[in-house]
NUKOL-362433 format. One record per residue (C-alpha): x, y, z. Coordinates in steps of 0.25 Angstrom, whole numbers, plus 5000, padded with zeros to 4 digits. Example, Ala and Ser with C-alpha at 12.3 -4.5 7.8 and 13.67 -1.06 7.14 Angstrom:
<rs>
504949825031505549965029
</rs>
This chain:
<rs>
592147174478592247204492592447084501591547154511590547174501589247174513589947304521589047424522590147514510590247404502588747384500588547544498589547534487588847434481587347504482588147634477588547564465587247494461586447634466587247704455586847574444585547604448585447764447586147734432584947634428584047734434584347864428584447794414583047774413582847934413584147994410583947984396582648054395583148174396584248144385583248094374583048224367584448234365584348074361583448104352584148204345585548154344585148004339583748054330582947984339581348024335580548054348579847934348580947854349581847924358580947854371581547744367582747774372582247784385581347674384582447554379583247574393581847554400581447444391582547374394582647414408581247344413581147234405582547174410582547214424581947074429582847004421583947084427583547054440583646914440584646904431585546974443585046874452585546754446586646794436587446894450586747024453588047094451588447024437587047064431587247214437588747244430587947164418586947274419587647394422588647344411587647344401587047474405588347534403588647484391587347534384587447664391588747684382588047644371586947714372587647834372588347814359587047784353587047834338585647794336584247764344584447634342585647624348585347704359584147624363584847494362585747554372584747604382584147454379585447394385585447494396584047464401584447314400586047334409585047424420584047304420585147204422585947304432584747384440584147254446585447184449585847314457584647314465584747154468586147194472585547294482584647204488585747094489586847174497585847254505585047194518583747194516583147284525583547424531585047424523584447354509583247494512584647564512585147534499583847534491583647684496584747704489584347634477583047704476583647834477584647814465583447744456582447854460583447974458584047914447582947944437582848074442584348094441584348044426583548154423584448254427585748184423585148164408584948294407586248334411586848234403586048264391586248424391587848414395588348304388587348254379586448134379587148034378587748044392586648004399587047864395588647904394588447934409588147784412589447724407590147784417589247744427589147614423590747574423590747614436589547524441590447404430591747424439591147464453589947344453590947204452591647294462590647314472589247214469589447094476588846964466587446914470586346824462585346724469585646624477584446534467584846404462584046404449584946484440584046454427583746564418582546604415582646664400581046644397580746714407581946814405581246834391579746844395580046954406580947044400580247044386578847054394579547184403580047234391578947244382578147294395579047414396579047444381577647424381577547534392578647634386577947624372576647644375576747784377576947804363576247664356575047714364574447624377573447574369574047534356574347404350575747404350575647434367574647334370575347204363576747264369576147254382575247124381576547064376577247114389576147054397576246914387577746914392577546934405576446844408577346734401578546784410577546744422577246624417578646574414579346614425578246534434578746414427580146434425581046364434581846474436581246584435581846744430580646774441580546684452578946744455579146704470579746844472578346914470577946814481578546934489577247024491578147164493579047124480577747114471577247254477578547334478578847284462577147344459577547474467579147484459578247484446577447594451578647674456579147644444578047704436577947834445579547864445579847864430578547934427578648034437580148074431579548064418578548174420579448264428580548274418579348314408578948424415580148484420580648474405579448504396578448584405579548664414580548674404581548614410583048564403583548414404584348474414583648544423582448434422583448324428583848444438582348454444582348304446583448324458582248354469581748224464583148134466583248214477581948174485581948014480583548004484583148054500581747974498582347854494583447864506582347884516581647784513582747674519582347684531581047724529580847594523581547514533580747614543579147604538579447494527579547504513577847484511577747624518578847684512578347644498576947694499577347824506578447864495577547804485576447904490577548024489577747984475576347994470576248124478577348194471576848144456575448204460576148324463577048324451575648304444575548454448576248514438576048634431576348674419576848814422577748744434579048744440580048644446579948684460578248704459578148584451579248474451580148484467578948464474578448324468579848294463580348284480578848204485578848104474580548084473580148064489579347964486580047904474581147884482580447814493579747734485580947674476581747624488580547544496579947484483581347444480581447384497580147324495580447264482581747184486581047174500581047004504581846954491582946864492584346884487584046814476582846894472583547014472583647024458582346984453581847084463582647194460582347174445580947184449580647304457581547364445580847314433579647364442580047514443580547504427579347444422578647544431579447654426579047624410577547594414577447734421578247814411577247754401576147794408576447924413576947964399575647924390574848004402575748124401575748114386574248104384573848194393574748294385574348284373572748304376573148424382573848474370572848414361571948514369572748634366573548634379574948684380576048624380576548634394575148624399574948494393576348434396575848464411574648414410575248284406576148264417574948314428574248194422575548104421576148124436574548114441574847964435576247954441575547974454574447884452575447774449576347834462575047804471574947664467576447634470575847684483574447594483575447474477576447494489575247504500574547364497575647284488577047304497576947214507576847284524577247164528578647164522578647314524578747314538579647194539580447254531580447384539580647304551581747234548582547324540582547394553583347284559584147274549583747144540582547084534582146944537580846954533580346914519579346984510577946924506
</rs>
């Protein structure tokens, strides 16, 4: 490590490396999509279980993130990162060996539980060696931009992948990665845990929140095809809430808590984190139904669907680096309820589409207002979110905006799904054609994705604090923040 490890090249290097961990987490929760029909065929996995492939990493993923979080603030941010990423590399290996389905979703399983352990660690780390205020604006632009793009990009890259090399490389191609982020990170992250006397774990705690998060997200992703309404949905999802009530009542008596609940005494926190689950929500289902119709309506190859998805990186990369010093300009409330605005624009657009359409009539337009608004809106929920914490809430912070934007993510890609399905199948039941029907479904489902867009927009408006906002703003302008959120 650097003994100058506070200079302006050592602390790019060290968000270059933990942007690159991000961008790998990222695209792995959609770089496999593409790959699943080949999955299937290769490993005699029926069609009912091949989600389950996707579905195990996102599991996973959301119900560990909070304890991922906190573990990095008490365990060494840096330790619980190179645990993560080790893990997440190791299961990529795996994964891409797999013989069976089984093994294969066990793999993805590990891999959801390494990014759960690395991605909030990163973003502590971020939030530690950066300034709060204009330079920390800086380095979560950057950060938004690779977790925006980066499910775009794994679209494209699975395709590829999937057509040239075979499917197994989209998981191969994180090995690679993954040593390089094992050598690199000892290297070049400097050690960091809070500061808290009380060093306690909190295992019932531990238990009751990451059981209750993941029987929440598998109520979510299964309800698509148990039904909404069944029996086996409803008593998933009452035990969820079982859980969670008892987390709420455990960690209010525990000594030391795995969630001190003073942190949502911070008014912008608890808004941001409601405003991260609707981003969440319109992000993955917005992806989603794109990929849909470029692939079943218009025809498109693997290939070429991940190839129309660039106008999109494109516009949330340049989005997300504007909105820096728009954030420290006009403040992250302001930026978060125009970019949020943008975004429900272009999914009320998308919700134009025609069955008879083209990329360029149909897909550029949308896909450049709402990636300018996706882009926006990922790096000032993320400012707001870490906005007023203490060094040693950084984890438990950064676990939470990210467990808010996974759980988002499952709830809406539930959601948007059963809308698109069932929409569908009327229409076909009605004697509609195909690709009428299939448009139909989506017109109904990106209708939704903007509805749930416009209350990201309602939630930024009253729940985000103006107060901090402008504080914020006004000292990021000086370069450093001495005012605390409330």
């Amino acid at each position: 490590m650097s003994k100058d490890a506070t200079s302006p090249r050592a602390k790019n290097t060290t968000l270059a490396l933990l942007a690159l961990t991000q961008f790998v987490v990222v695209i792995d929760g959609s770089i496999v999509n593409v790959a699943l029909p080949s999955i299937g065929q290769a490993l005699h996995i029926t069609q009912d279980s091949l989600s389950w492939v996707v579905n195990a990493y996102i599991l996973t993923f959301g119900g560990f993130l909070l304890l991922g979080g906190r573990l990095a603030d008490l365990l060494g941010r840096r330790r619980v990162f190179i645990i993560g990423i080790a893990l997440f590399t190791l299961a990529s290996l795996a994964g891409g060996l797999a013989p069976n389905d089984v093994w294969l979703n066990t793999a993805r399983a590990v891999q959801g539980l390494g990014a759960a352990l690395a991605s909030p660690a990163a973003l502590s780390i971020v939030t530690t060696t950066f300034k709060e205020g204009s330079e920390r604006n800086r380095a979560l632009a950057i950060w938004g931009a690779v977790a925006g793009a980066g499910g775009a990009a794994g679209v494209l890259l699975g395709g590829v992948l999937t057509q040239y090399l075979g499917w197994e490389w989209v998981l191969f191609v994180n090995v690679p990665i993954g040593a390089f982020i094992l050598w690199q990170a000892p290297l070049r992250l400097q050690e960091s845990r809070s500061e808290a006397d009380e060093k306690r774990f909190d295992i019932l705690g531990t238990i009751t929140v990451t059981a209750g998060l993941a029987l929440l997200v598998y109520t979510v992703v299964d309800a698509s095809s148990a039904g909404w309404s069944s029996t086996a949905t409803l008593l998933r999802g009452a035990g969820a809430i079982v859980l969670l009530v008892a987390f709420v009542i455990i960690e209010q008596r525990a000594a030391s808590p795995l969630v001190p609940f003073s942190i949502f005494r911070l008014r912008t926190l608890r808004g941001a984190n409601v405003v991260g689950l609707l981003v969440g929500m319109s992000l993955i289902s917005m992806f989603f139904l794109i990929t849909l119709y470029l692939q079943q309506v218009l025809g498109f190859t693997a290939v070429q669907a991940g190839l129309a998805y660039l106008p999109l990186s494109v516009s949330i990369i340049l989005a997300a680096t504007f909105a820096s010093p728009l954030v420290t300009r006009l403040g992250f409330k302001t930026i978060s309820i125009l970019s949020l605005t943008l975004l429900a624009a272009g999914l009320f657009w998308f919700a134009q589409v025609s069955p008879d359409g083209s990329f360029v009539v149909d897909v550029l337009g949308p896909s450049i207002l709402a990636g300018l608004g996706l882009g926006g809106a990922l790096v000032s929920i993320t400012v707001a979110a870490v906005t007023g914490t203490t060094g040693q809430q950084a984890g438990l912070a950064s676990g939470l905006i990210n467990a808010s934007q996974q759980i988002g993510g499952a709830l809406g890609l539930a959601i948007i799904a059963s809308v698109a399905n069932a929409s569908t199948d009327t229409a076909l039941r009605n004697g509609t054609n195909t690709a009428l029907a299939l448009t139909g479904g989506f017109h109904d489902a990106f209708l939704v994705g903007g509805g749930i867009a416009l209350l990201g927009v309602v939630a930024a408006a009253v729940l985000i604090s103006s107060r901090d906002s402008r504080e914020h703003a006004h000292a990021a302008r000086h370069d450093g923040v001495d005012a605390s959120a409330r």
